[in-house]
C-alpha positions in Angstrom: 7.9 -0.8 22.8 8.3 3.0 22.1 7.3 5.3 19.2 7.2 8.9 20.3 4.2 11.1 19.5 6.6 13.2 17.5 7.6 10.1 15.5 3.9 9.1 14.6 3.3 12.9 14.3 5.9 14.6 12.0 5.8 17.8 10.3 6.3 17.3 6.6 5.2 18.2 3.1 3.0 16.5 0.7 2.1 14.7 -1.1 2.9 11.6 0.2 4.7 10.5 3.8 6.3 7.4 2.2 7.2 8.5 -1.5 8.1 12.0 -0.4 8.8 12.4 2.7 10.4 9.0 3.2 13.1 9.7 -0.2 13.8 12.8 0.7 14.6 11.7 4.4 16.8 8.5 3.2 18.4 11.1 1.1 19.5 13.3 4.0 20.2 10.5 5.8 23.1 9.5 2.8 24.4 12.8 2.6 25.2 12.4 6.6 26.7 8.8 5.7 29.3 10.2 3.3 30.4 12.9 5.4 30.9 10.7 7.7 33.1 9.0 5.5 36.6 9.0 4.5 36.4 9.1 0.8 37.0 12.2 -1.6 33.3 11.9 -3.7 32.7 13.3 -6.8 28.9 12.6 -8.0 25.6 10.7 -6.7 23.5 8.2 -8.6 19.9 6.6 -7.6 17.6 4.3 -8.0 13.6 4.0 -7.4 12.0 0.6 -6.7 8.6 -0.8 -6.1 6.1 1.0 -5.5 8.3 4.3 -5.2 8.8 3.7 -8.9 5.5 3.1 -10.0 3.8 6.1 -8.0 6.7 7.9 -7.8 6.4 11.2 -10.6 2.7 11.2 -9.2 3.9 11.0 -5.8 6.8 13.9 -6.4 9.1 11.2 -5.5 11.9 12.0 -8.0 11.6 15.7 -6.8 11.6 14.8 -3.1 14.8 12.7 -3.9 16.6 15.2 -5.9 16.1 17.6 -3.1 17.2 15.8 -0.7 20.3 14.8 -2.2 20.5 19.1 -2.1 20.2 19.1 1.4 16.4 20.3 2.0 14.6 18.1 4.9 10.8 17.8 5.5 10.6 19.5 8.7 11.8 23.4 7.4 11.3 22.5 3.6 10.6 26.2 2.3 8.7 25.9 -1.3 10.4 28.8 -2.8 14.1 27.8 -2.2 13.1 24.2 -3.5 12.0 25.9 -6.5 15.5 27.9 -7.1 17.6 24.8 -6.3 15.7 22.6 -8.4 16.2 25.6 -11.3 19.9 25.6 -10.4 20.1 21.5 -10.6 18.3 21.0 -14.1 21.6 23.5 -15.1 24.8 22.9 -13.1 23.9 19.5 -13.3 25.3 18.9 -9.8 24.5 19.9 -5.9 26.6 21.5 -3.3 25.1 20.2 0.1 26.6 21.3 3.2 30.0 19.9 4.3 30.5 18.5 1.1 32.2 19.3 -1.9 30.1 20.4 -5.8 28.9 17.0 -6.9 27.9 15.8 -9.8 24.4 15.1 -10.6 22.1 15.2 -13.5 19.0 13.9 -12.6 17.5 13.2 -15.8 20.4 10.6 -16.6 21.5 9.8 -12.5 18.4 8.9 -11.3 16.4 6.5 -13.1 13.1 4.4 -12.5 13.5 0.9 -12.0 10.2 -1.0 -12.6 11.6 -4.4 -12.9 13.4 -5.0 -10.0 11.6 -4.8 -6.6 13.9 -5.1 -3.6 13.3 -8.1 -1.5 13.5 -5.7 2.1 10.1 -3.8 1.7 7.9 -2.4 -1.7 8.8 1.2 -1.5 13.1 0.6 -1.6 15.7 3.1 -2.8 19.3 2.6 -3.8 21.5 5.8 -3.3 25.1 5.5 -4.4 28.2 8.2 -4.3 31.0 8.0 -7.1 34.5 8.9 -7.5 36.4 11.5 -9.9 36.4 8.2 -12.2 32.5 7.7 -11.8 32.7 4.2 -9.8 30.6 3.5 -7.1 32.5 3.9 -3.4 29.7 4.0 -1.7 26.5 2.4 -1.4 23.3 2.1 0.6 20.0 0.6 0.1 16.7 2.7 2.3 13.1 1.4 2.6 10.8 3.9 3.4 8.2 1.9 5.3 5.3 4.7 5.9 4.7 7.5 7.5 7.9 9.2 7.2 10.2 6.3 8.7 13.3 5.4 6.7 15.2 1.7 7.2 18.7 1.2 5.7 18.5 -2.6 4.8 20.6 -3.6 7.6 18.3 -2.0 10.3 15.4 -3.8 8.7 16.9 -7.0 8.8 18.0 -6.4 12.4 14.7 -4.8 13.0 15.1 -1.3 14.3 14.8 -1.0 17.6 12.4 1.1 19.3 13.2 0.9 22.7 16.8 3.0 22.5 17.0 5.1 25.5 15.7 5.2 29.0 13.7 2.9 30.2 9.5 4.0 29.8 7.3 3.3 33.3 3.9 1.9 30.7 5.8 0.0 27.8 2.9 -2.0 26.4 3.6 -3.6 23.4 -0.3 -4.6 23.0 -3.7 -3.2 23.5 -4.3 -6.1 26.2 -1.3 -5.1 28.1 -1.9 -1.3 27.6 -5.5 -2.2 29.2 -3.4 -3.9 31.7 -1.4 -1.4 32.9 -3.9 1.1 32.9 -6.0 -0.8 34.9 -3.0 -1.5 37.4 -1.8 1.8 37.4 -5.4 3.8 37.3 -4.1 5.9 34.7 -5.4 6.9 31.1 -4.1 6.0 27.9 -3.1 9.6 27.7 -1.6 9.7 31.3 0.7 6.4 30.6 1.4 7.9 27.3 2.5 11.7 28.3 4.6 9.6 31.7 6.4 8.0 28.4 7.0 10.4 26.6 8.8 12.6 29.6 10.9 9.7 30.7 12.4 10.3 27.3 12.5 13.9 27.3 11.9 17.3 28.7 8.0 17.7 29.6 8.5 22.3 28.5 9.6 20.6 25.4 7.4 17.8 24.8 4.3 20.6 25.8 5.8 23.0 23.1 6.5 20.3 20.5 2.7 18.8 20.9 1.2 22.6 20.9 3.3 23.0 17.5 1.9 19.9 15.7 -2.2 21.0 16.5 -0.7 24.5 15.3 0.7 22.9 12.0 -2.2 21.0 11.3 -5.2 23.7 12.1 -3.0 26.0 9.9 -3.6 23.5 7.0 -6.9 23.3 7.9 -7.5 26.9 7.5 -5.4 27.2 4.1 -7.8 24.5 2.7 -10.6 25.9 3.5 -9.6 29.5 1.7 -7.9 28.0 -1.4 -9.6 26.6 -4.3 -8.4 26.1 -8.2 -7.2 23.4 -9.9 -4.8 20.4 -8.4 -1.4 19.9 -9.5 -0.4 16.2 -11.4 -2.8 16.1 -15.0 -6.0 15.1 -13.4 -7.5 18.4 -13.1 -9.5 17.3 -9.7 -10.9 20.6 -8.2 -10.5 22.1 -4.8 -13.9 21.5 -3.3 -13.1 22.4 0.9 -13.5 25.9 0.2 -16.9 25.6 -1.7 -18.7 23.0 0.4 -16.6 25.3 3.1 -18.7 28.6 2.2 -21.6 27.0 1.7 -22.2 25.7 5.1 -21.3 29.1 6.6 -23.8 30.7 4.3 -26.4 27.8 5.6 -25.6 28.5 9.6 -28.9 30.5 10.9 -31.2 29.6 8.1 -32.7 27.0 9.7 -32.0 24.7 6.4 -29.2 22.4 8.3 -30.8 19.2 8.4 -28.7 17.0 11.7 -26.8 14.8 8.7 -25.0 18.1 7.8 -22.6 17.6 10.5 -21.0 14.8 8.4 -20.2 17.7 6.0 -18.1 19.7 8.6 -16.0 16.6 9.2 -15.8 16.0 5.7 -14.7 19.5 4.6 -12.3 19.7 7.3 -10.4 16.6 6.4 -10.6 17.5 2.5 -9.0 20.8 3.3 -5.9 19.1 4.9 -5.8 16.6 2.2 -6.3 19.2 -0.6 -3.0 20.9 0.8 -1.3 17.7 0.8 -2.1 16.8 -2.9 -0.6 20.5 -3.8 2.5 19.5 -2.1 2.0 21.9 1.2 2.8 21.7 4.5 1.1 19.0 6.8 1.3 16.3 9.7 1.6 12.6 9.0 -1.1 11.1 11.0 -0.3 8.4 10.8 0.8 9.6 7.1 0.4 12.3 4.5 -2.3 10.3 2.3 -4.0 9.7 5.6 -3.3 13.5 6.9 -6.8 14.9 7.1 -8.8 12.3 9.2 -7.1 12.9 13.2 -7.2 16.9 12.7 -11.0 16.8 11.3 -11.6 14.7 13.9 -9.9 17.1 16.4 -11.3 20.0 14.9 -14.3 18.7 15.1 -14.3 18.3 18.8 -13.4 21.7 19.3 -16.1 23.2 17.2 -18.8 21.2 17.9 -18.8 19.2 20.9 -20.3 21.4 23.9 -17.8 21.5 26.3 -15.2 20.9 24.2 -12.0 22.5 25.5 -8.3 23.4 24.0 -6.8 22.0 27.4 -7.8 18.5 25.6 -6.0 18.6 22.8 -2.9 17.1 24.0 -4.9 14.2 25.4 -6.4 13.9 22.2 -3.0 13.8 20.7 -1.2 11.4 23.2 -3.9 8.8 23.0 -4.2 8.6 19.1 -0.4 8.4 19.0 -0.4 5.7 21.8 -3.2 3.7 19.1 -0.9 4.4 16.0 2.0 3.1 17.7 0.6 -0.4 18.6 -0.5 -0.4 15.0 2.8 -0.1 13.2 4.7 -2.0 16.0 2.3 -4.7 15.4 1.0 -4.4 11.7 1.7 -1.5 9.2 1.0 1.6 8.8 2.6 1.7 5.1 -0.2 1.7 1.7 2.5 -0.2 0.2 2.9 -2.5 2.5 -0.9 -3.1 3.4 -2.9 -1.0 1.5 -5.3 1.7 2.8 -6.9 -0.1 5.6 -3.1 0.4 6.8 -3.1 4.0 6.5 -6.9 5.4 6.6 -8.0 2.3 8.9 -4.8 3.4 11.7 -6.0 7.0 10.9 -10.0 6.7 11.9 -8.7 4.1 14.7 -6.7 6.6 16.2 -9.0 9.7 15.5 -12.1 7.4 17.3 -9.4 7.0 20.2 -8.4 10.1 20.8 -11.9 11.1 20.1 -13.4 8.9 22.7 -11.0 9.7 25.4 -11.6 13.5 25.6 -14.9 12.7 25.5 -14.6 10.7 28.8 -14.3 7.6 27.8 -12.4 4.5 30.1 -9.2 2.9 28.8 -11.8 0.1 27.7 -14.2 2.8 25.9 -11.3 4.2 24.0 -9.4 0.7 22.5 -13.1 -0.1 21.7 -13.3 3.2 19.9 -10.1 2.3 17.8 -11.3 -1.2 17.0 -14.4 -0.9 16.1 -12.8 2.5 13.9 -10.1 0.1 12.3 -12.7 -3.4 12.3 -14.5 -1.3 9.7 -11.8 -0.6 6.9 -10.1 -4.2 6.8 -9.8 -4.8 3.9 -9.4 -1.4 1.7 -7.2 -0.7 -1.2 -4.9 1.4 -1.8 -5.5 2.2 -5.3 -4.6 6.5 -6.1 -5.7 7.2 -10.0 -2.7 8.0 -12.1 -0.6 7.7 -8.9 -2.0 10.8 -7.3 -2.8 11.1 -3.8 -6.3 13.2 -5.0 -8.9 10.5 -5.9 -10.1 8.5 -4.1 -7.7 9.6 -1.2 -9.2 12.9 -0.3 -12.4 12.2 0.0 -11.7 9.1 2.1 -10.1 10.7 4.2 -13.3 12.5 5.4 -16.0 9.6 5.3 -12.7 7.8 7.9 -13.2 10.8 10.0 -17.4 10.5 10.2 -16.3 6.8 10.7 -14.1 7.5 13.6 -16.8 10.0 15.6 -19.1 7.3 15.1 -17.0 4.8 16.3 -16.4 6.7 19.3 -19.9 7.8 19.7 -21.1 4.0 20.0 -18.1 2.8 22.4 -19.4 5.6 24.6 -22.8 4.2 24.8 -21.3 0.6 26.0 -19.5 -0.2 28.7 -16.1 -1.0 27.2 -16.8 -4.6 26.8 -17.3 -6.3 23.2 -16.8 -9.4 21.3 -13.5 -8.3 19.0 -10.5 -7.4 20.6 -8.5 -4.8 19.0 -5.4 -7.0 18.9 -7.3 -9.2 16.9 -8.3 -6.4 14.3 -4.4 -5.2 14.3 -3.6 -8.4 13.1 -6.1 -9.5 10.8 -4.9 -6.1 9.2 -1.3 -7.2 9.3 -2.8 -10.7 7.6 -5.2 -9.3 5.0 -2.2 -7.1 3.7 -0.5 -9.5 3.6 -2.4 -11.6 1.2 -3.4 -8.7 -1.2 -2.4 -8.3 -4.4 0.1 -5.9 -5.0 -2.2 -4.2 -7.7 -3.9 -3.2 -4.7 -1.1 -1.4 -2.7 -0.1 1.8 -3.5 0.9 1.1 -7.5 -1.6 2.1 -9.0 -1.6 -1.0 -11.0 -5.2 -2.1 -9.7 -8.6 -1.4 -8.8 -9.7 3.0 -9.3 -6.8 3.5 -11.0 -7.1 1.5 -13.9 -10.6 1.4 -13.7 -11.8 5.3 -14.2 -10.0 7.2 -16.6 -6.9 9.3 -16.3 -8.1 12.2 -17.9 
């Protein structure tokens, strides 16, 4: 089994990695299909399923589509073109994407909401269709974003997608026993199995440059969190607090009024910052997705600002061994809300963060999957419930009480020896089987628990 850092870590935009980035991906992805394709087009229709259609005007998942179907990709969206070409859609009434002709498409009428039909693949599913001069359907495809940015055509998810295409890795664990295994065997770290991965499927300048860029990405949202306040976009009117609790704990450094407990803030307002930026629809890294953005980089940031002896030399360590976490968890369980709720996206996201975490803070192979179990063991179980379909309440904030979670999490595995009762393969997949049996209320429709339960206004 191989998942990339870079495909656990992408660079994207908010607010969500499954209803935004995922559509807008699936999108590009069709626009490749039909120019691959022999037929003269003439306009584009959709549909929005599941959970994609319940959340999805909270979740910008229309937008995301629409631009997509334009041509933009997550990677180099650029707000202020979106802007124009969304302005130029609402009246042409039809998009010009590269290497294909003017096509039709109004997305007020041609793509629609579809709350009564779920597909049978996976709860967030898409339908994207291209027409002739006549307005019949020639061509068809049917895209399940399944979290964090990764997109499935229907036939690669019945297939299952493989994730093994290309050379062959030296450490391909498939489980946390087997990753213990081999790093036992091979007297390696995570991190050194990991980065040996990673090269025997690329160029190591590259992969360095291409790690360095994603700590760059995500300490730059950091830092416009913690300078931006105002209002959030969506109807709730949820204020920016990072900057406030931001400047208030600089204002508080030398006064001697810091009782220990405040160092929960700084991980708090560091993870709050990213997830602010994510709710306004800015730039961030899924990790393992947008809703669960802010936890790894607090984490991270945390390390670096606090921990004596904390170095920069670490942070790709730090990166390779979360990733090597988040991998077993989606191979093996989910990383999707919709799919498994948040235990699935925050839970991954404080079990990687306590990982990554524990391992630049010396921990053994057996320190660090105890860090990540005892992370995840600890959000079985949690909903994924966003009022009015926003990923603002509770999301933000839980995204910072999943980072103190994680840095505890570590901070205990490093006071053992590596040995304990529950094996983190068992907590990956009593995670796989509670979302299984939850209610969909509960999973990313907003049809359940906070979100009909506290106002909307």
């Amino acid at each position: 089994m191989f998942l990339s850092v870079f495909d656990m870590f992408k660079v994207g935009i908010g607010p969500s990695s499954s209803h935004t980035m995922g559509p807008m991906v699936a999108a590009a992805r069709f626009l490749d299909l039909m120019r691959e394709s022999p037929f003269e087009f003439a306009g584009l229709k959709g549909s929005l399923h599941g959970s994609l259609a319940f959340t999805g005007v909270g979740h910008a998942t229309d937008r995301a589509t629409i631009l997509g179907l334009a041509g933009f990709v997550p990677d180099t969206y650029d707000n202020d073109k979106a802007e124009a070409a969304l302005a130029a859609i609402a009246e042409t009434h039809s998009v010009t994407p590269e290497g294909l002709p003017t096509l039709q498409f109004d997305p007020k009428a041609d793509l629609t909401f579809d709350y009564d039909h779920n597909l049978p693949g996976h709860a967030n599913g898409m339908i994207l269709m291209a027409t002739d001069a006549q307005g019949d359907v020639i061509l068809r495809q049917v895209y399940y974003s399944v979290g964090g940015g990764f997109v499935l055509t229907e036939e690669e998810l019945a297939e299952g997608k493989a994730t093994n295409d290309g050379p062959p890795v030296p450490f391909p664990f498939h489980s946390a026993a087997e990753m213990l295994e081999m790093a036992n065997a091979s007297g390696k770290s995570i991190a050194q199995m990991k980065r040996e991965n990673e090269i025997a499927r690329g160029c190591a300048d590259s992969f360095a440059k291409g790690t360095a860029r994603l700590w760059e990405v995500m300490n730059n949202c950091i830092e416009r969190g913690l300078k931006t306040d105002g209002i959030l976009p969506g109807g709730l009117k949820v204020r920016r607090r990072a900057k406030g609790i931001h400047d208030a704990l600089l204002a508080e450094r030398g006064m001697n009024l810091n009782a220990p407990h405040t160092i929960n803030d700084w991980m708090s307002v560091y993870a709050m910052a990213i997830n602010e930026e994510n709710a306004a629809g800015g730039q961030v890294v899924t990790a393992p997705t947008n809703g669960a953005a802010g936890t790894m980089p607090a984490v991270l940031r945390y390390y670096l600002d606090h921990v004596p002896g904390a170095s920069e030399s670490h942070i790709e360590d730090f990166l390779l061994t979360a990733a090597a976490i988040g991998g077993l968890v989606k191979y093996n369980a989910s990383i999707s809300g919709a799919e498994a709720g948040c235990q699935a996206e925050v839970g991954s996201a404080s079990a990687m963060a306590a990982a990554g975490l524990c391992a630049v803070m010396g921990g053994t192979p057996e320190q660090v999957e105890n860090a990540a179990e005892i992370a995840l063991e600890h959000h079985l179980g949690m909903t994924c419930d966003p009022v009015a379909g926003l990923v603002q309440v509770p999301c933000i904030e839980r995204n910072g009480l999943a980072a103190i979670k994680a840095v505890s999490a570590a901070s205990l595995a490093l006071r053992g020896d590596g040995k304990h009762f529950v094996p983190l393969d068992s907590v990956i997949e009593t995670m796989r089987q509670t979302g299984h049996d939850m209610h969909e209320k509960y999973k990313e429709t907003s049809l359940g628990g906070l979100a009909v339960n506290v106002p909307n206004c």
